[in-house]
C-alpha positions in Angstrom: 87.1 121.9 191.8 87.0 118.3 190.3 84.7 119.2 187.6 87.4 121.9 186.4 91.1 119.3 187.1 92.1 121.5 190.3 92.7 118.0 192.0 95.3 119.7 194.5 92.2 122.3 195.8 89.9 119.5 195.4 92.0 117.1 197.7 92.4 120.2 200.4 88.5 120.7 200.4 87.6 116.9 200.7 90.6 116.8 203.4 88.8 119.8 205.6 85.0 118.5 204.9 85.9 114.9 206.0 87.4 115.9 209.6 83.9 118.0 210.1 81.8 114.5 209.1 84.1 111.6 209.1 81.2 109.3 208.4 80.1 110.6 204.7 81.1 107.8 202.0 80.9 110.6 200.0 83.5 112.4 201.2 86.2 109.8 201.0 85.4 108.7 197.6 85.7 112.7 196.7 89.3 112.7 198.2 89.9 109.2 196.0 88.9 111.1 193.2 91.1 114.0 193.7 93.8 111.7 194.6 93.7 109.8 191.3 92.8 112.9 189.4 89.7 111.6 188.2 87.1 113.9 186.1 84.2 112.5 184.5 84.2 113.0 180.8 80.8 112.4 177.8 81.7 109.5 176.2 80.7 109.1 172.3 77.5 107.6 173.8 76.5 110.0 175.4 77.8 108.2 179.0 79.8 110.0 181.3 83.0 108.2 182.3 85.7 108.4 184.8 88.7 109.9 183.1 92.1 110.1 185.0 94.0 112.8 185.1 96.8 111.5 187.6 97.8 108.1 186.8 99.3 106.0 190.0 101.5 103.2 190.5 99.3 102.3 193.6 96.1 100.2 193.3 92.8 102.3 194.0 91.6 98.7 195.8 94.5 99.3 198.5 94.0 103.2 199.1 92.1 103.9 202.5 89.9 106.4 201.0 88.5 103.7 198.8 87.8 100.9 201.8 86.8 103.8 203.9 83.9 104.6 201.1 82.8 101.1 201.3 82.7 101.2 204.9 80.5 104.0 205.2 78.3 104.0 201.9 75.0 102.2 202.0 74.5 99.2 199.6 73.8 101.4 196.6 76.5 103.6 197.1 78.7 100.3 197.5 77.3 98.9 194.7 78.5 102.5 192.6 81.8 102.5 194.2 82.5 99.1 193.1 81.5 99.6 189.1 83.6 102.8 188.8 86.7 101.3 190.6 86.9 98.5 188.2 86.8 100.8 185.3 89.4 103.5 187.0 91.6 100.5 188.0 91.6 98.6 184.3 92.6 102.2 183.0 95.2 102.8 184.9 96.8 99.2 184.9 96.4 99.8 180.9 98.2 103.3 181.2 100.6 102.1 183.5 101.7 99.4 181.1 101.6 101.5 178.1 103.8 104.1 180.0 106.2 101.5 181.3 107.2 100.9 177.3 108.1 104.7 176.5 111.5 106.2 176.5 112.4 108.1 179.2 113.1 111.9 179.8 116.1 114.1 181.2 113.8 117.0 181.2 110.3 117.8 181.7 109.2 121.5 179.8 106.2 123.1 181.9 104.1 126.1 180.3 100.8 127.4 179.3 100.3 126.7 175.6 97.0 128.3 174.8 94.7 131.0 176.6 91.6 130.0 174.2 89.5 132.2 177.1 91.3 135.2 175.6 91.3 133.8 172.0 94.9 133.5 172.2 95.4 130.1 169.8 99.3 129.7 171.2 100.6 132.2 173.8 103.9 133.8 173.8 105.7 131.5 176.3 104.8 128.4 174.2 107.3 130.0 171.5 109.7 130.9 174.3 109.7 127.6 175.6 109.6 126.1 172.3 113.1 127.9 172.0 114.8 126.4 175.1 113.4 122.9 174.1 115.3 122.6 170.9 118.5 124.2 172.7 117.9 121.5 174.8 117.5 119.3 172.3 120.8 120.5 170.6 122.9 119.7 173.8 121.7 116.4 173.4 118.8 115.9 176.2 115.7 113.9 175.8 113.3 116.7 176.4 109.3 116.6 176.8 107.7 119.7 175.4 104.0 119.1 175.0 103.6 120.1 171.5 105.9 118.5 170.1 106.0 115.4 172.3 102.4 114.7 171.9 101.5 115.7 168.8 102.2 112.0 167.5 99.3 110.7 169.7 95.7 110.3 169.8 93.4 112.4 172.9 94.2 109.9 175.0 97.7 111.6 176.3 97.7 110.6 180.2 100.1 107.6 179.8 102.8 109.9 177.9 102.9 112.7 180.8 102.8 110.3 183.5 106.0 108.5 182.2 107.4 112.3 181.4 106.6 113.3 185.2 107.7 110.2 186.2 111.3 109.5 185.0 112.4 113.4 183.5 114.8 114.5 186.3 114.4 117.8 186.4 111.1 120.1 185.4 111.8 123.8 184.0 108.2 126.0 184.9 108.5 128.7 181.9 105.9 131.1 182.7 105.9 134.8 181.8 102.7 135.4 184.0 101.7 134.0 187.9 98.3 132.9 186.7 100.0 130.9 183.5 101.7 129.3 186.4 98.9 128.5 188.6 96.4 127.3 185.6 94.7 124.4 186.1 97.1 121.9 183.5 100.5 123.5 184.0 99.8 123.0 187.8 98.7 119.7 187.4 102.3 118.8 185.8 104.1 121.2 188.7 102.0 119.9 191.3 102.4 116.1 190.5 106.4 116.5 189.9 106.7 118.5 193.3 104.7 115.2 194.9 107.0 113.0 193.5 110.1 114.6 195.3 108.2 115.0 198.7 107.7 111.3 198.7 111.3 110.8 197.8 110.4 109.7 194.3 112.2 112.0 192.7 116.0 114.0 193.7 115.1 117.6 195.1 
């Protein structure tokens, strides 16, 4: 589940596998990973690197599922723990900052753009949506539409999505088809804005 983004599923399996052996570092630093939506990507080198996929306001150092890990991990897992924290945390302080200078959104424009697993290059819904963005637009909202909000910026997108999720007030879903809806990267941004309202973040 980590290795595709389905942090939600992810978080739900750690959850159930850590009441069944409560004293497996590996299972809290799973849930810490799920939490902070981290996949590990090839770097140019060759390296594989934590890549987040779920930016936070809150520290990794302060989350329970971290301190948990370190509690139960022997010295080399410790010693692991510790490197890739320091390089999840610098990234996020850095996307945190960079997200903090951006303009904010009224709306936040949810949809599946491609289906490359079909060989469908755009899909039908990213037109469709593409339509209600520039009504949008026309009314005189700030609007975030993936496409066209990103297309300025280089792979590294995170920081631009989490300020989106973060200060749009109100998310439209557009999706012509229930597995559109549920695919991994439209329910990452659904997921994450419906998160923010359950911990009050956010109006519901």
């Amino acid at each position: 589940a980590l290795r595709l983004c389905n942090f939600e599923e992810a978080e739900n399996l750690f959850s159930d596998i850590v009441v069944k052996y409560p004293h497996s570092s590996r299972n809290y630093w799973g849930l810490l990973l799920s939490k902070y939506g981290i996949k590990y990507e090839t770097d140019y080198d060759g390296k594989k690197i934590p890549t987040c996929y779920a930016t936070s306001y809150a520290s990794l150092y302060e989350d329970k599922n971290y301190k948990l890990a370190l509690r139960y991990g022997s010295k080399d897992e410790k010693d692991y723990y510790e490197k890739q924290a320091e390089i999840i945390e610098k990234n996020r302080i850095e996307w945190v900052e960079k997200a903090s200078k951006l303009p904010p959104y009224d709306i936040f424009i949810s949809y599946k753009d491609t289906e490359t697993e079909n060989g469908i290059e755009r899909t039908r819904d990213s037109y469709e949506a593409q339509e209600v963005y520039h009504f949008l637009k026309s009314k005189g909202y700030n609007v975030f539409f993936s496409r066209i909000s990103l297309n300025c910026y280089g792979e590294k997108y995170e920081p631009y999505i989490f300020n989106a999720l973060n200060t749009a007030k109100i998310m439209i879903i557009y999706g012509s088809k229930e597995e559109y809806i549920t695919s991994t990267w439209v329910k990452n941004e659904w997921s994450r804005f419906a998160k923010r309202i359950v911990n009050k973040e956010k109006a519901s």
